[in-house]
C-alpha positions as CSV (number, residue, x, y, z in Angstrom):
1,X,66.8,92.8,105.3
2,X,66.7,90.9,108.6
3,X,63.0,90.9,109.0
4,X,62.6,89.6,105.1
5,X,61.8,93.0,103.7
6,X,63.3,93.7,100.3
7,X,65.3,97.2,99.5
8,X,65.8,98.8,96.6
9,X,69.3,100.9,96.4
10,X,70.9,103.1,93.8
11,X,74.2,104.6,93.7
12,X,73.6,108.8,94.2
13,X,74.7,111.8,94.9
14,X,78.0,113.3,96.0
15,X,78.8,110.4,98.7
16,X,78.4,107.4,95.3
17,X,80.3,109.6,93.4
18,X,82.9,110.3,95.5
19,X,82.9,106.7,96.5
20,X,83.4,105.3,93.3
21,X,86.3,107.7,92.9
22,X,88.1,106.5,96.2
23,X,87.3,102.8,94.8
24,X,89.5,103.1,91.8
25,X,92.1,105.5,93.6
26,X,92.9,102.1,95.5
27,X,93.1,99.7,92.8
28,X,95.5,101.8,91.1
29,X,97.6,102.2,93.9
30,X,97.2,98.5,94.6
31,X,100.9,96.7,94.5
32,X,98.8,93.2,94.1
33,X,97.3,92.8,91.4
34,X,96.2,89.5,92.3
35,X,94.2,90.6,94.8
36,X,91.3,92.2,94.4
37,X,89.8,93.2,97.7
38,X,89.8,97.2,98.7
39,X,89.9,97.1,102.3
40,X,88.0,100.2,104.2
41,X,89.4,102.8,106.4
42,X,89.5,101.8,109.9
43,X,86.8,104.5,110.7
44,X,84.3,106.5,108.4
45,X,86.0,109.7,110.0
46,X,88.9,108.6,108.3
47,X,86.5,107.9,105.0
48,X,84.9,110.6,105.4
49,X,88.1,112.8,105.4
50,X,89.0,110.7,102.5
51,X,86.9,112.2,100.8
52,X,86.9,115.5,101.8
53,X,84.1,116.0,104.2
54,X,86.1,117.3,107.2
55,X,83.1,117.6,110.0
56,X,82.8,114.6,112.3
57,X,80.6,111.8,111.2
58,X,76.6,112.4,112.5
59,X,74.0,109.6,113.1
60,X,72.9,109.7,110.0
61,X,76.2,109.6,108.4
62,X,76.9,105.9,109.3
63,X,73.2,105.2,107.4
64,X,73.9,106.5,104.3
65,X,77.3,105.6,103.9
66,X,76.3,102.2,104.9
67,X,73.6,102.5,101.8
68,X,75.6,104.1,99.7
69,X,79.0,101.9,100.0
70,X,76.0,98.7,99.6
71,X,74.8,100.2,96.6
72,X,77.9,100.7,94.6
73,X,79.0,97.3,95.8
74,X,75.7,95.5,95.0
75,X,75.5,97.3,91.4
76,X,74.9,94.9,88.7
77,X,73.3,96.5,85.3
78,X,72.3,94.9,82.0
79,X,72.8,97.3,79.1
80,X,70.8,96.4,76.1
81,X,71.7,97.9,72.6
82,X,68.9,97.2,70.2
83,X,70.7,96.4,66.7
84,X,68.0,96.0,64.8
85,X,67.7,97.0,61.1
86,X,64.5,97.3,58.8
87,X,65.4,94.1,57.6
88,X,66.0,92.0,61.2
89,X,65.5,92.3,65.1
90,X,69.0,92.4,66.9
91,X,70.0,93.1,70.6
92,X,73.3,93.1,72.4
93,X,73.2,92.8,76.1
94,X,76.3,93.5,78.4
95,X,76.6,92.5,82.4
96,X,78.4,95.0,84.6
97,X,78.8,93.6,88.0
98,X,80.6,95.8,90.4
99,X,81.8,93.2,93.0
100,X,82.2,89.8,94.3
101,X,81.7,89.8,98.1
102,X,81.2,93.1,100.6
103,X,81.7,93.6,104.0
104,X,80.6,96.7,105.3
105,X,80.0,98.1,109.0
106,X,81.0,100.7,111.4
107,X,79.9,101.1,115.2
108,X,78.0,103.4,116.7
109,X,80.4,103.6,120.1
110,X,81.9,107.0,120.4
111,X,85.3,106.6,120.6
112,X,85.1,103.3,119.3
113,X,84.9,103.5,115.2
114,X,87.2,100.6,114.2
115,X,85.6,99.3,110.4
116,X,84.5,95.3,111.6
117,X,87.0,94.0,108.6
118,X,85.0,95.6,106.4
119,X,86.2,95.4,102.4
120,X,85.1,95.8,98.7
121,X,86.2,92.6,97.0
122,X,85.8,93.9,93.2
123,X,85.0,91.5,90.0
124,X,88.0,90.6,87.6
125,X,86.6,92.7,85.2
126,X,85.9,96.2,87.4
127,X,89.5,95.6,88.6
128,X,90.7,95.8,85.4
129,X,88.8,98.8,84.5
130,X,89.7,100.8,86.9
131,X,93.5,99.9,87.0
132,X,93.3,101.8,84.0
133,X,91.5,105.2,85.1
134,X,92.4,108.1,83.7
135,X,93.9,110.3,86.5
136,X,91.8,113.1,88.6
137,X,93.5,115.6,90.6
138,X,92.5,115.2,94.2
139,X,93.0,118.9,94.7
140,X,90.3,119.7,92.4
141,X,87.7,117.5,94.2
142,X,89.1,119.1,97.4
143,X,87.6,122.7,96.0
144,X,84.5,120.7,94.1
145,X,83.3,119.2,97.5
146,X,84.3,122.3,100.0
147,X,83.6,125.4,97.5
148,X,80.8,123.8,96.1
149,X,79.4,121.2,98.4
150,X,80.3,118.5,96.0
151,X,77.3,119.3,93.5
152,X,77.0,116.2,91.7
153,X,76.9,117.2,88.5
154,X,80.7,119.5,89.1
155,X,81.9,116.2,89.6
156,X,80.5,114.4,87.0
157,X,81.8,116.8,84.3
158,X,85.0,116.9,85.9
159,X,85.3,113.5,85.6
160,X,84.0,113.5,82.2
161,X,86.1,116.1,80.9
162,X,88.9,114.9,82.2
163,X,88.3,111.5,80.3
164,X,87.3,113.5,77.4
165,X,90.7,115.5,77.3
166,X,92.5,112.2,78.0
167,X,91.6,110.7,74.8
168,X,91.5,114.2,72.9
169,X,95.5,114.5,74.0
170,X,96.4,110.7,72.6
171,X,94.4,111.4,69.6
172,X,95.7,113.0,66.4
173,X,93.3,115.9,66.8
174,X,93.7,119.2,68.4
175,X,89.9,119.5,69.2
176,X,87.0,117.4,69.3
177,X,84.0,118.4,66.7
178,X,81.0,120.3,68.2
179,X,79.6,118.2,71.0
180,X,75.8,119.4,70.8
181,X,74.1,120.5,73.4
182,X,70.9,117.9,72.5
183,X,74.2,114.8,73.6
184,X,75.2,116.4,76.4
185,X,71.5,116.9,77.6
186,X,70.8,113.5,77.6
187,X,74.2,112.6,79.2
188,X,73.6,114.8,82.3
189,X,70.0,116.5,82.2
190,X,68.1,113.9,83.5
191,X,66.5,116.2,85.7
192,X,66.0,119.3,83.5
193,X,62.7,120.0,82.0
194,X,64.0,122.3,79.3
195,X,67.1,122.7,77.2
196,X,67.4,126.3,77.9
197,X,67.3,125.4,82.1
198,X,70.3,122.5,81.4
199,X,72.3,124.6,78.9
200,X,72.7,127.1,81.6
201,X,73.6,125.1,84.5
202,X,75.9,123.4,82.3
203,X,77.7,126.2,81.0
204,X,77.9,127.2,84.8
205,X,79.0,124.2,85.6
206,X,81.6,124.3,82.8
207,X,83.2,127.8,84.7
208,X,83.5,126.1,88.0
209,X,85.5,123.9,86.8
210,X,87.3,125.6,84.3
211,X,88.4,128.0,87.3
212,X,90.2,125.5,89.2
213,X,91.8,123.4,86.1
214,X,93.7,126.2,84.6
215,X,95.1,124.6,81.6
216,X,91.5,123.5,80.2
217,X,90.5,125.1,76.8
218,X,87.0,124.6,75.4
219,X,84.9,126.8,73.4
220,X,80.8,127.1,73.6
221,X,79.0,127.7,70.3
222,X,75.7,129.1,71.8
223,X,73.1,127.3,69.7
224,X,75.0,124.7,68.7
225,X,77.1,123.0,72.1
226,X,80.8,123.4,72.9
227,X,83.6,122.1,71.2
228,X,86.9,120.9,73.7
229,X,90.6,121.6,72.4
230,X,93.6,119.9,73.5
231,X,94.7,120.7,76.8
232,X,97.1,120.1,79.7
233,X,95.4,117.3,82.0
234,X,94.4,118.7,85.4
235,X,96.9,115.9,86.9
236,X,100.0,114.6,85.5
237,X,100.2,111.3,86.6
238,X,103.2,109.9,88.5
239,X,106.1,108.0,86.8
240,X,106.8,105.0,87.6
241,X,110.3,104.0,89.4
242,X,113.2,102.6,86.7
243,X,114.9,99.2,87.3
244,X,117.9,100.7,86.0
245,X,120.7,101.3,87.7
């Protein structure tokens, strides 16, 4: 920071999420390819409404999409897999930068919210990624933020369900085999203390969304975890325009 103090700053909650989802909306509606710089709305009223937070921006709004926007952009994460056997040590490390160079700002002015050129410029490889997403409906997050004050976990099964589905539909299966709930609890109950607590919020959860993607058809196997059948994505994503004549 400007008096030499360091920050630390992690991508959560609803405002990363939702981020992170307006990020790769962008990219894929990017005619350039070449280019791989998001610009930002002109005002975070206009991000704001983006994604779907329709009240007018507060004080403390500008802060934390400020940190927020800073920590998506900033995120770099080594994975390690250890690969070892009984019979050798082995590890496998992998770099995920999110971005090149940032620019981020708004002003405080009333009446005078123009973005200072701010802009995302994303790495080769998160470009590429996301150019690829699979497709969320944006109605859906509409009712995920307004109905339920975009809980973070509604969105982050959304989002994972909707991959899920994805590769269950271009797969030669009609249903995937019983995801338990011991994998699902440590994909999203980091902050659970029992299984009993996270297998009920999940399976809450699960409704919500369930309720406003109609063609989705799971099944839950109490003591076991659920198993997901093929189903009609909650989007069907646009075609592109024909050269022919």
């Amino acid at each position: 920071m400007a008096k030499g103090e360091l920050v630390t700053l992690w991508p959560s909650g609803k405002y990363a999420r939702l981020m992170l989802i307006w990020i790769s909306t962008q990219v894929t509606r990017a005619q350039d390819s070449n280019n791989h710089t998001i610009p930002l709305p002109q005002s975070l009223r206009q991000l704001m409404r983006d994604l779907h937070i329709s009240r007018d921006p507060r004080g403390t709004d500008y802060r934390l999409f400020r940190e927020q926007l800073q920590a998506i952009s900033s995120l770099h994460i080594n994975i390690t897999d250890d690969l070892s056997t009984d019979t050798e040590e082995m590890y496998e490390t992998q770099t995920i930068t999110m971005a090149t160079k940032t620019k981020i700002g708004w002003t405080y002015s009333p009446g005078d919210e123009g973005h200072i050129n701010g802009y995302i410029t994303l790495t080769d490889e998160t470009w590429d990624k996301m150019k690829k997403s699979v497709p969320l409906d944006d109605e859906v997050l509409e009712v995920l933020v307004q109905a339920y004050r975009g809980h973070g976990q509604l969105i982050d099964i959304y989002m994972w369900l909707s991959l899920r589905i994805y590769g269950l539909n271009h797969s030669s299966r009609m249903q995937t085999s019983v995801i338990t709930w011991k994998q699902l609890e440590a994909q999203f109950g980091g902050s659970f203390h029992e299984r009993k607590e996270f297998t009920r919020s999940f399976k809450s959860a699960l409704e919500k969304v369930a309720a406003i993607w109609p063609g989705l058809h799971y099944e839950i196997i109490d003591k076991e975890g659920i198993v997901l059948k093929r189903s009609r994505q909650s989007v069907t994503p646009k075609r592109k325009p024909s050269n022919t004549q």
